[in-house]
Every structure is written in C-alpha cells, then in structure tokens.
PyMOL commands that place a pseudoatom at each C-alpha (Angstrom):
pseudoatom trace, name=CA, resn=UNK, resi=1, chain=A, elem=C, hetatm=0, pos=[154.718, 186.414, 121.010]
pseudoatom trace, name=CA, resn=UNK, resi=2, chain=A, elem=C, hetatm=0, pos=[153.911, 186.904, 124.749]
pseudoatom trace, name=CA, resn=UNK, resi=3, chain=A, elem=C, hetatm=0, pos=[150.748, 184.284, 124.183]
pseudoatom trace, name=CA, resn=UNK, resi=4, chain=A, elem=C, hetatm=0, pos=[153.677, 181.553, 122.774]
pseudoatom trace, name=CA, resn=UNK, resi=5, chain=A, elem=C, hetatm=0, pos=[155.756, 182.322, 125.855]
pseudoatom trace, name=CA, resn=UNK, resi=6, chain=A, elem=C, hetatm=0, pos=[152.779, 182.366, 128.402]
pseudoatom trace, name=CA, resn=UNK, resi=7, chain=A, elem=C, hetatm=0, pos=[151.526, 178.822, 126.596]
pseudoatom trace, name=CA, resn=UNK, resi=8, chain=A, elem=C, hetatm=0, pos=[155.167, 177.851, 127.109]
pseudoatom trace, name=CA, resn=UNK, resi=9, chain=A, elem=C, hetatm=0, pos=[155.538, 178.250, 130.293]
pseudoatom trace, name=CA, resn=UNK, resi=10, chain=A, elem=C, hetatm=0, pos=[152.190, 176.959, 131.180]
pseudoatom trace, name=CA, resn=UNK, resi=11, chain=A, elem=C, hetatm=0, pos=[152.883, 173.595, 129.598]
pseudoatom trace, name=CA, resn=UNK, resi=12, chain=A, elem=C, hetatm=0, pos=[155.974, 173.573, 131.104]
pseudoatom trace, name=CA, resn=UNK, resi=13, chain=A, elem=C, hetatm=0, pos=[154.670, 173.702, 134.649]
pseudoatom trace, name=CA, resn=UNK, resi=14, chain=A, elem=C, hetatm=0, pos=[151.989, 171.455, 133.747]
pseudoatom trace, name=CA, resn=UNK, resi=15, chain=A, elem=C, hetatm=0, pos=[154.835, 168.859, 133.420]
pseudoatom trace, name=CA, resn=UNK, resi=16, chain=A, elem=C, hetatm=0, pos=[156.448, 169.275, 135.999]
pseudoatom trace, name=CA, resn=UNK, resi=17, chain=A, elem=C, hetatm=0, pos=[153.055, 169.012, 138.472]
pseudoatom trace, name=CA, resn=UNK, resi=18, chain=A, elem=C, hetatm=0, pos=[152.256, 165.721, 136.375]
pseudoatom trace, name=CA, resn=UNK, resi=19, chain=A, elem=C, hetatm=0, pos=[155.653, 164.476, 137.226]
pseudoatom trace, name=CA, resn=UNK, resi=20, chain=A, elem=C, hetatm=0, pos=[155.632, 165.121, 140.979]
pseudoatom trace, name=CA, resn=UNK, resi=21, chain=A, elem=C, hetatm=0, pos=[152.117, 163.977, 141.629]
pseudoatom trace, name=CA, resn=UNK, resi=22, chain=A, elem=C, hetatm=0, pos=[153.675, 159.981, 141.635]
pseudoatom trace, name=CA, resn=UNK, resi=23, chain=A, elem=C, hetatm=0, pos=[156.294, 160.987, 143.869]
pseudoatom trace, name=CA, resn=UNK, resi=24, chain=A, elem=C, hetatm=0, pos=[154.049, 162.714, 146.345]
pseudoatom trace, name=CA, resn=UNK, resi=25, chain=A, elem=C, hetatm=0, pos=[152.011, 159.466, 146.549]
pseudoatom trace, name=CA, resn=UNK, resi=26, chain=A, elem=C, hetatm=0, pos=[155.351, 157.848, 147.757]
pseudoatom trace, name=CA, resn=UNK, resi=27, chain=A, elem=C, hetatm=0, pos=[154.786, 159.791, 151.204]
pseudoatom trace, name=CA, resn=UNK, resi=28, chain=A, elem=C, hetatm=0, pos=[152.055, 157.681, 152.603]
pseudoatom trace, name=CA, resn=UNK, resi=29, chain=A, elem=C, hetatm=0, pos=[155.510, 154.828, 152.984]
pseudoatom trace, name=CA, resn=UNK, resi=30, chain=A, elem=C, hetatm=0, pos=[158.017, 155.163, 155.602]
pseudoatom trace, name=CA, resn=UNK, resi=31, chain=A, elem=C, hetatm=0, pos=[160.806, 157.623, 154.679]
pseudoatom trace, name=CA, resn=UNK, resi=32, chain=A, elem=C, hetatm=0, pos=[162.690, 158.579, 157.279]
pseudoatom trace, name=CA, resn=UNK, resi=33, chain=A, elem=C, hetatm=0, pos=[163.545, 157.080, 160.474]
pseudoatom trace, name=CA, resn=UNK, resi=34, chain=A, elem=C, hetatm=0, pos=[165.195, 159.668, 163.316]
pseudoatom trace, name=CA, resn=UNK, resi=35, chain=A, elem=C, hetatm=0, pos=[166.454, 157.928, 166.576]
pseudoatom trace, name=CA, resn=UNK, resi=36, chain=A, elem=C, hetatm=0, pos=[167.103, 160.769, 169.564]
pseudoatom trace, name=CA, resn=UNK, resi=37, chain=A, elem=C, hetatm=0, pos=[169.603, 160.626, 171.337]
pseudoatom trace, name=CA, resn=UNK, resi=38, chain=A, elem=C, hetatm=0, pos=[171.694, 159.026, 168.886]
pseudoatom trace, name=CA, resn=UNK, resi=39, chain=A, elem=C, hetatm=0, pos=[174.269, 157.619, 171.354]
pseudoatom trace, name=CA, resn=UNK, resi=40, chain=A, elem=C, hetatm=0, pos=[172.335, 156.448, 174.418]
pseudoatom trace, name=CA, resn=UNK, resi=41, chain=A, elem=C, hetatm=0, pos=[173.563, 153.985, 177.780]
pseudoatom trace, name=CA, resn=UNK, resi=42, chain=A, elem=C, hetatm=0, pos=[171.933, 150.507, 178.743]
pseudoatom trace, name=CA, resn=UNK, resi=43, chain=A, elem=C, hetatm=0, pos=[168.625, 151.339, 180.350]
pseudoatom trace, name=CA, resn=UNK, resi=44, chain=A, elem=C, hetatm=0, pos=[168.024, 154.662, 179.191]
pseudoatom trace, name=CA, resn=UNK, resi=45, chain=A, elem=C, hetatm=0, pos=[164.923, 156.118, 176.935]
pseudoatom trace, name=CA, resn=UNK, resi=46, chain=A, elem=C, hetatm=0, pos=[165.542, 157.139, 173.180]
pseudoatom trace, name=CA, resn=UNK, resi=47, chain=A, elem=C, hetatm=0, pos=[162.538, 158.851, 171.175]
pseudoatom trace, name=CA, resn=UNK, resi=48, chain=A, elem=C, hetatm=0, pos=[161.955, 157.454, 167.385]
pseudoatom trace, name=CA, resn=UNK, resi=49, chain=A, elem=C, hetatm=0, pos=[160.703, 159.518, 164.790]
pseudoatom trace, name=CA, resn=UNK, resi=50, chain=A, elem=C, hetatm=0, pos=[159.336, 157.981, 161.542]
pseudoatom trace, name=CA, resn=UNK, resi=51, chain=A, elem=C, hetatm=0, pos=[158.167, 160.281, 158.871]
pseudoatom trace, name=CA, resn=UNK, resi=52, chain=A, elem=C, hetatm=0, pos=[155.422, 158.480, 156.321]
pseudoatom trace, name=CA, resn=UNK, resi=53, chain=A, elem=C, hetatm=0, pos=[151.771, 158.839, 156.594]
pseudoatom trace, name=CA, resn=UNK, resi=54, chain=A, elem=C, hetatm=0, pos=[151.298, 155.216, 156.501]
pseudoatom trace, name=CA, resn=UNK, resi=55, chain=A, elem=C, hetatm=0, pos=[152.729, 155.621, 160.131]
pseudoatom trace, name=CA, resn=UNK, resi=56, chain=A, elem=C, hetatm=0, pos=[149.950, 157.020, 161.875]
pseudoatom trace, name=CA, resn=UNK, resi=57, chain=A, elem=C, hetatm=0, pos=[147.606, 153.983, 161.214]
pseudoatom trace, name=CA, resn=UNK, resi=58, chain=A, elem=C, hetatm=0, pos=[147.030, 151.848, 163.819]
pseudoatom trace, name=CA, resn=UNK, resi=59, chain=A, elem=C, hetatm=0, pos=[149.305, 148.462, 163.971]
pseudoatom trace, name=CA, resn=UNK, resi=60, chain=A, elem=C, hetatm=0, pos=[152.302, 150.870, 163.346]
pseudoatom trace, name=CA, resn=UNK, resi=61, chain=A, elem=C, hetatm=0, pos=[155.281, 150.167, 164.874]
pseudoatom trace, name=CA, resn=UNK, resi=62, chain=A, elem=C, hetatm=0, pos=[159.005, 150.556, 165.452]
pseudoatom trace, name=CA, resn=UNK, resi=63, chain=A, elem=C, hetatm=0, pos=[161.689, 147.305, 166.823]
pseudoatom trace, name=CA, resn=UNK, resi=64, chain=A, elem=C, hetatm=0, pos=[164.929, 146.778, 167.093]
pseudoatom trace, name=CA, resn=UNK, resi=65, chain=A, elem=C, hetatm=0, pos=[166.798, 143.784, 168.674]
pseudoatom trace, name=CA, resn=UNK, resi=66, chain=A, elem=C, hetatm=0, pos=[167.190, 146.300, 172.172]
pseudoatom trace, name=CA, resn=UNK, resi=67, chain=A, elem=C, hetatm=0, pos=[164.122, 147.376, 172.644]
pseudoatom trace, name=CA, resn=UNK, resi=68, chain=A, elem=C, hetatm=0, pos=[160.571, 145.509, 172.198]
pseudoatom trace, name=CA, resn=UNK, resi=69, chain=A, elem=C, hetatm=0, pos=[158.172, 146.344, 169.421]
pseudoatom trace, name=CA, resn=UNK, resi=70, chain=A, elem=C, hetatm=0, pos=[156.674, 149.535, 170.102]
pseudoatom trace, name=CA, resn=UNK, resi=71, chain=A, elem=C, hetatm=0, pos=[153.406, 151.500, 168.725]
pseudoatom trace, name=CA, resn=UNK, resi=72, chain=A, elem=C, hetatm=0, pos=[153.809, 154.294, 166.870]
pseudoatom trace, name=CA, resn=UNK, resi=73, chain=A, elem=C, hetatm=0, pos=[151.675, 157.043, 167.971]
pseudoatom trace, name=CA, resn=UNK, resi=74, chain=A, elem=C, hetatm=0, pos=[150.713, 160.603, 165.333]
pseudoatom trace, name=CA, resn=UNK, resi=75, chain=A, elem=C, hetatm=0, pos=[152.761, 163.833, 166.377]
pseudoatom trace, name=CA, resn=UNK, resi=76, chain=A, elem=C, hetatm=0, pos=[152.065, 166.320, 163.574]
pseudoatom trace, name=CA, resn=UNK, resi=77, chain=A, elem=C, hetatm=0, pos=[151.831, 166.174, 159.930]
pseudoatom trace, name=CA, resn=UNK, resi=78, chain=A, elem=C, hetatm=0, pos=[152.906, 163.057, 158.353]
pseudoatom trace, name=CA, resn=UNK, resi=79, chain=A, elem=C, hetatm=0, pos=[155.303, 161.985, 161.236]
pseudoatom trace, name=CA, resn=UNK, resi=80, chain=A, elem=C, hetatm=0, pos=[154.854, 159.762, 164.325]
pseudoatom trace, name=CA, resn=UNK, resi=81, chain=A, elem=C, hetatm=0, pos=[156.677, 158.656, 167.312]
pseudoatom trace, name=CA, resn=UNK, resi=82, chain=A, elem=C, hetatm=0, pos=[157.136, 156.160, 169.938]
pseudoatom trace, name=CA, resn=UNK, resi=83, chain=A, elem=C, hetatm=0, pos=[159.359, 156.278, 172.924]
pseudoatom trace, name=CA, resn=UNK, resi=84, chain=A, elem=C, hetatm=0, pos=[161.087, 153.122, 173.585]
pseudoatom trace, name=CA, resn=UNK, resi=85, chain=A, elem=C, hetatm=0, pos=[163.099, 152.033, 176.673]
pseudoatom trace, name=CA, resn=UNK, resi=86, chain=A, elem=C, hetatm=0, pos=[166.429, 150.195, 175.742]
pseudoatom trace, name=CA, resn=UNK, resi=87, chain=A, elem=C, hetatm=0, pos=[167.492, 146.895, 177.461]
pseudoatom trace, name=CA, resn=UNK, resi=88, chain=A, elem=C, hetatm=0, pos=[169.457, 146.992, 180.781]
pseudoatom trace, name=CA, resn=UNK, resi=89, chain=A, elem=C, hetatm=0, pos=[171.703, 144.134, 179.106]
pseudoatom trace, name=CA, resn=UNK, resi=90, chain=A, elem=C, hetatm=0, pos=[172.069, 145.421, 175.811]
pseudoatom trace, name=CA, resn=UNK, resi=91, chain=A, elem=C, hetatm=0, pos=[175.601, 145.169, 174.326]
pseudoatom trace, name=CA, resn=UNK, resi=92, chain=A, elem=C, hetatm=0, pos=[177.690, 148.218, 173.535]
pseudoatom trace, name=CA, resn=UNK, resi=93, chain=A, elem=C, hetatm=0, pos=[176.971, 148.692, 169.713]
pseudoatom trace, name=CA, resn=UNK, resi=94, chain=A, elem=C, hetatm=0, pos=[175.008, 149.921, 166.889]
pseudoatom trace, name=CA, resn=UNK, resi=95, chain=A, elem=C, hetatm=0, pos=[171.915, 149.208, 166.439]
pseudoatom trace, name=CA, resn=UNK, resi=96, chain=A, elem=C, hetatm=0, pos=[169.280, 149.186, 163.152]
pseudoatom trace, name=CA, resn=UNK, resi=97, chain=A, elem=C, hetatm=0, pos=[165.473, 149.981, 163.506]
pseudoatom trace, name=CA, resn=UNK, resi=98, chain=A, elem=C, hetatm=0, pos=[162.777, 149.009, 161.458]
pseudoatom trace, name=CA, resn=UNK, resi=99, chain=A, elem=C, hetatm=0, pos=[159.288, 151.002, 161.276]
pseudoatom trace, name=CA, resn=UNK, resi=100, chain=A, elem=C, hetatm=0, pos=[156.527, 148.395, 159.873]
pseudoatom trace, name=CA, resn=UNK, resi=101, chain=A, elem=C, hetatm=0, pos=[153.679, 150.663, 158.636]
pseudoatom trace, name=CA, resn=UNK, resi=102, chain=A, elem=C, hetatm=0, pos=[150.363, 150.531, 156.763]
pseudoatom trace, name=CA, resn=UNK, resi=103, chain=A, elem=C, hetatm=0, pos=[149.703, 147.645, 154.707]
pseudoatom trace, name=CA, resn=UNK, resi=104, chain=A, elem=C, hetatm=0, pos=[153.160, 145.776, 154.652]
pseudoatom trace, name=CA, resn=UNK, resi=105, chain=A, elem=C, hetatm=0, pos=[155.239, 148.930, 154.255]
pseudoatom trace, name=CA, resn=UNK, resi=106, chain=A, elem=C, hetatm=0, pos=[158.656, 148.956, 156.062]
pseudoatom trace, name=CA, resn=UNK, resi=107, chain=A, elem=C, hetatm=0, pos=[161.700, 151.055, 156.298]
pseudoatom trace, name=CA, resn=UNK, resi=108, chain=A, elem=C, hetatm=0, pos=[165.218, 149.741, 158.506]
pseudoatom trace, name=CA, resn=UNK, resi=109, chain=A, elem=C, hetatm=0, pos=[167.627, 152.509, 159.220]
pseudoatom trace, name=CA, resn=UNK, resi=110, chain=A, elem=C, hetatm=0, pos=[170.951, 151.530, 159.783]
pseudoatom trace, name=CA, resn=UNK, resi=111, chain=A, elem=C, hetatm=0, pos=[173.070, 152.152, 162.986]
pseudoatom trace, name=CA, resn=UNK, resi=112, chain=A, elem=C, hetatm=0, pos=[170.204, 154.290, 163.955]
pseudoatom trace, name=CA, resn=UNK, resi=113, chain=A, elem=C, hetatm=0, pos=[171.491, 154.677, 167.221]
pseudoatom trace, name=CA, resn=UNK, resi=114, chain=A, elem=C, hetatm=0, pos=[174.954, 153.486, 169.874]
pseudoatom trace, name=CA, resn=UNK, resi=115, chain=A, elem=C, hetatm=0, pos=[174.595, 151.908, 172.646]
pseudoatom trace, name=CA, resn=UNK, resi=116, chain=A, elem=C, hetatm=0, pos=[177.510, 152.655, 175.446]
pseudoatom trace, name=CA, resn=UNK, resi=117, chain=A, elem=C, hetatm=0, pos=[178.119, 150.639, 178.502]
pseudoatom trace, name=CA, resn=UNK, resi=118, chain=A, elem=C, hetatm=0, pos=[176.521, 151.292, 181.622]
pseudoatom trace, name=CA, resn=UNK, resi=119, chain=A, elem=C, hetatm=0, pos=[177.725, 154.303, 183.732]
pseudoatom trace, name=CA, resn=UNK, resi=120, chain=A, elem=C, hetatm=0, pos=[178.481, 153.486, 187.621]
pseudoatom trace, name=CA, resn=UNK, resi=121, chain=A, elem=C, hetatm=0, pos=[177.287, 156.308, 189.552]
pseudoatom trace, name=CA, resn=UNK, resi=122, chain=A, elem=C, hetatm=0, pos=[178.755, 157.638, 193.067]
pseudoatom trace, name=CA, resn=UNK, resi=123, chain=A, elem=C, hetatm=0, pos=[181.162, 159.333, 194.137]
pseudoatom trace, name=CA, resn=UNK, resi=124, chain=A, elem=C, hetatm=0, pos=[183.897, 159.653, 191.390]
pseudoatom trace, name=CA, resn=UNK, resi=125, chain=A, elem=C, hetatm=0, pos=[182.223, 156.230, 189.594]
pseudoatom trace, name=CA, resn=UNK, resi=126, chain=A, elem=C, hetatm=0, pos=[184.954, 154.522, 191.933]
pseudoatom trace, name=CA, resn=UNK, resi=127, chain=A, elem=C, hetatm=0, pos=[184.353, 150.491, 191.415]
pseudoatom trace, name=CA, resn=UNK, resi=128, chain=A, elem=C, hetatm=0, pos=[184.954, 149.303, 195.052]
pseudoatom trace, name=CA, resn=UNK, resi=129, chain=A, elem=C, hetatm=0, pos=[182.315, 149.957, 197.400]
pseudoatom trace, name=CA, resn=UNK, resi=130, chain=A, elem=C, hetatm=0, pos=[183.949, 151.234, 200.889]
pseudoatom trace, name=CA, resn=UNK, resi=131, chain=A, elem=C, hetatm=0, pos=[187.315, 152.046, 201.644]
pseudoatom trace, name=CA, resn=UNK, resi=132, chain=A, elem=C, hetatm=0, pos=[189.661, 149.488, 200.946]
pseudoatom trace, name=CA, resn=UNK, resi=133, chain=A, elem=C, hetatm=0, pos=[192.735, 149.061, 203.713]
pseudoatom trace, name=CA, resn=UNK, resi=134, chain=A, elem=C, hetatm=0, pos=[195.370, 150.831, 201.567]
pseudoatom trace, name=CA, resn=UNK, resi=135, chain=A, elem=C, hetatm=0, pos=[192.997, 154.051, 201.672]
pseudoatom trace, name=CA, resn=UNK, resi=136, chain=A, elem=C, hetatm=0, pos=[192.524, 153.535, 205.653]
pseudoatom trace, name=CA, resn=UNK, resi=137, chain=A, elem=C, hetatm=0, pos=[196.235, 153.288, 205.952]
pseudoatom trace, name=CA, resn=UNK, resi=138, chain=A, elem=C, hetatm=0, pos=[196.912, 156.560, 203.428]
pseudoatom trace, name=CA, resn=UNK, resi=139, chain=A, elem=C, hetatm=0, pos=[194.101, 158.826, 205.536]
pseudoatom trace, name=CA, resn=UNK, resi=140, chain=A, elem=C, hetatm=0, pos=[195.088, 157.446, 208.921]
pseudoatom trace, name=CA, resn=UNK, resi=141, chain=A, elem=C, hetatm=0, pos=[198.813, 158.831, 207.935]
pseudoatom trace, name=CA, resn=UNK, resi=142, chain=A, elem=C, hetatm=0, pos=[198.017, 161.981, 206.884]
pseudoatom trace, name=CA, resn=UNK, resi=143, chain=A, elem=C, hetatm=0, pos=[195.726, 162.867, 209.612]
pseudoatom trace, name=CA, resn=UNK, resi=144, chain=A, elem=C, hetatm=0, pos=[198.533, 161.368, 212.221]
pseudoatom trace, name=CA, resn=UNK, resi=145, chain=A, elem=C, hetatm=0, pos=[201.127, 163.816, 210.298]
pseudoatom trace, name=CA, resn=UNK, resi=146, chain=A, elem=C, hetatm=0, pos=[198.304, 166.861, 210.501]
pseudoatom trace, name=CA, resn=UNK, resi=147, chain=A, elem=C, hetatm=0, pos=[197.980, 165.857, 214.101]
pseudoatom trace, name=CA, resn=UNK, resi=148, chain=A, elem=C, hetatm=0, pos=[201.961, 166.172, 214.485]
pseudoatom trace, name=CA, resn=UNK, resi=149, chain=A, elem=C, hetatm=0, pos=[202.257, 169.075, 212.399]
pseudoatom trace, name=CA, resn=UNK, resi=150, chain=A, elem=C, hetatm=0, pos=[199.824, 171.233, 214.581]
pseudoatom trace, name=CA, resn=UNK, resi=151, chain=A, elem=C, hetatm=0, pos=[200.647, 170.137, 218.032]
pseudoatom trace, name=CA, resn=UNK, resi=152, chain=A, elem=C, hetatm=0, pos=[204.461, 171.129, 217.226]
pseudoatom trace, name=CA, resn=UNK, resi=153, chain=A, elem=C, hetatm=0, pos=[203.121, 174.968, 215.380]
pseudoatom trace, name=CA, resn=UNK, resi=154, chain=A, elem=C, hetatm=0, pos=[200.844, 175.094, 218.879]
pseudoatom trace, name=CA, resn=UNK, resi=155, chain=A, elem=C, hetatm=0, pos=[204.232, 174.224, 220.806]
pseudoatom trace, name=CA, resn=UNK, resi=156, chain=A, elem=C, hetatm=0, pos=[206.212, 177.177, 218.790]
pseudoatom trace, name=CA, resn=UNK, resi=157, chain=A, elem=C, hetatm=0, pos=[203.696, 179.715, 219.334]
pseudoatom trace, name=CA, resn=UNK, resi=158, chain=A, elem=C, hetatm=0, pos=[203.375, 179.108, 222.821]
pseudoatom trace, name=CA, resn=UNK, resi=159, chain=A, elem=C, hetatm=0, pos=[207.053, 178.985, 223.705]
pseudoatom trace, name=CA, resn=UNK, resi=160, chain=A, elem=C, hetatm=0, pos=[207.101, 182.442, 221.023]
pseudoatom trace, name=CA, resn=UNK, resi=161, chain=A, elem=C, hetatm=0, pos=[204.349, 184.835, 224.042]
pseudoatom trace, name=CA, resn=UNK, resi=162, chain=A, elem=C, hetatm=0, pos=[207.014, 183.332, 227.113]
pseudoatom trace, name=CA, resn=UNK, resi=163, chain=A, elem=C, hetatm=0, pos=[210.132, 184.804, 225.828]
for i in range(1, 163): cmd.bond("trace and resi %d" % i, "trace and resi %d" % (i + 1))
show_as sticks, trace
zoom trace
C-alpha cells in the first residue's frame, strides 16, 4: 500500500515538473516592464526595469515616444535596466514603453509611467519675475504705516518718563 501511494505521488510530481518545464522556457522573453518613478516631471530621470533573460543580450533596448531608445544594461538575475532621461517638451500624459529583446522579442507596457508639467522653481513658484508695482505700492504702505506706528509709541513713551 505505501509503495502504490509513494508511486503515486511520484508520478504525480513528475507531471507537474513536465508541465512547468515549457513555461520556464517562456522566461528568456520580456515579462515584465517596471517604470520608477511612476509619475515623473518634463526633464527628469525615470529608471526601467525589464524582467526576461532575453534582456541582457546585447541590442536590448527600451523606447517610448519621450525618451530616445535606450540600451538595456544586466542588473541581477534575469532582469535589466536602463536609465532614461525624459524630454524637456514632453506633454503632460501617459506614456507606453516597449522593451525589444533577443531575437525579435518585445513586450509594451501600457501607461507605464505620467508625465506632469514642469515645476517653476523660486521663491513660492510665483510666475512674474520681480516685484510688480501693486506689490511696491502694498510694501511701501505698510512700512510707511510701521514707520507711523513707531514714531507715535516712541512719542508716548517719551512724554510717559516727563510727567
């Protein structure tokens, strides 16, 4: 009885070893593509990750319609990377990227990544460069009224140690 049972199971995991030995020849293609940060401004650097072993041979590569056609270079394992610099005048969107690897083996992952507008820097991200005449007129009042204001505390004070 426990020979049956032993036989069983043997055959049983024989089967399921024959089954997944076609699948694991399926991770030579391109099977996942990974696009870090996912939401990234006009200009900046985003790191693609492409898992497939196909992808560390050489003429891999990763595009988009943002960023030029980049090599893909081996990180560990069956994964490689490529960092990629997106266009200064890219539109505000989602974008797809396609990994071309091997021998005529490709993989496009949609809306892999967002692209936002461009962030002004400076002080408060204000739009107008200088101070405009309405902000000259506000700061030249309220320094005339601080001006006021302590001249006429001085004026108290002082008339406050006569008496």
């Amino acid at each position: 009885m426990r020979t049956t049972r032993a036989l069983a199971v043997s055959a049983v995991a024989a089967a399921v070893v024959g089954l997944a030995a076609p699948a694991a020849s399926a991770w030579d293609s391109p099977s996942n593509i990974v696009a870090m940060p996912s939401v990234i401004a006009q200009g900046g650097q985003l790191t693609v990750t492409v898992d497939g072993s196909s992808c560390q041979m050489r003429d891999s590569t990763v595009s988009s319609p943002v960023f030029p056609t980049t090599p893909l270079r081996r990180v560990s394992g069956n994964t490689a990377s490529a960092t990629v610099t997106i266009d200064r005048n890219a539109r505000p969107g989602s974008y797809d990227i396609t990994a071309r690897c091997g021998e005529n083996r490709s993989l496009t992952r949609p809306a892999a990544f967002t692209v936002i507008g461009g962030v002004r820097g400076g002080l408060g991200g204000s739009t107008s460069s200088g101070a405009t005449p309405t902000d000259m007129a506000i700061g030249g009042g309220l320094v005339a009224t601080a001006a006021v204001g302590g001249g006429v505390f001085w004026m108290r004070r002082r008339s406050e140690k006569r008496a």
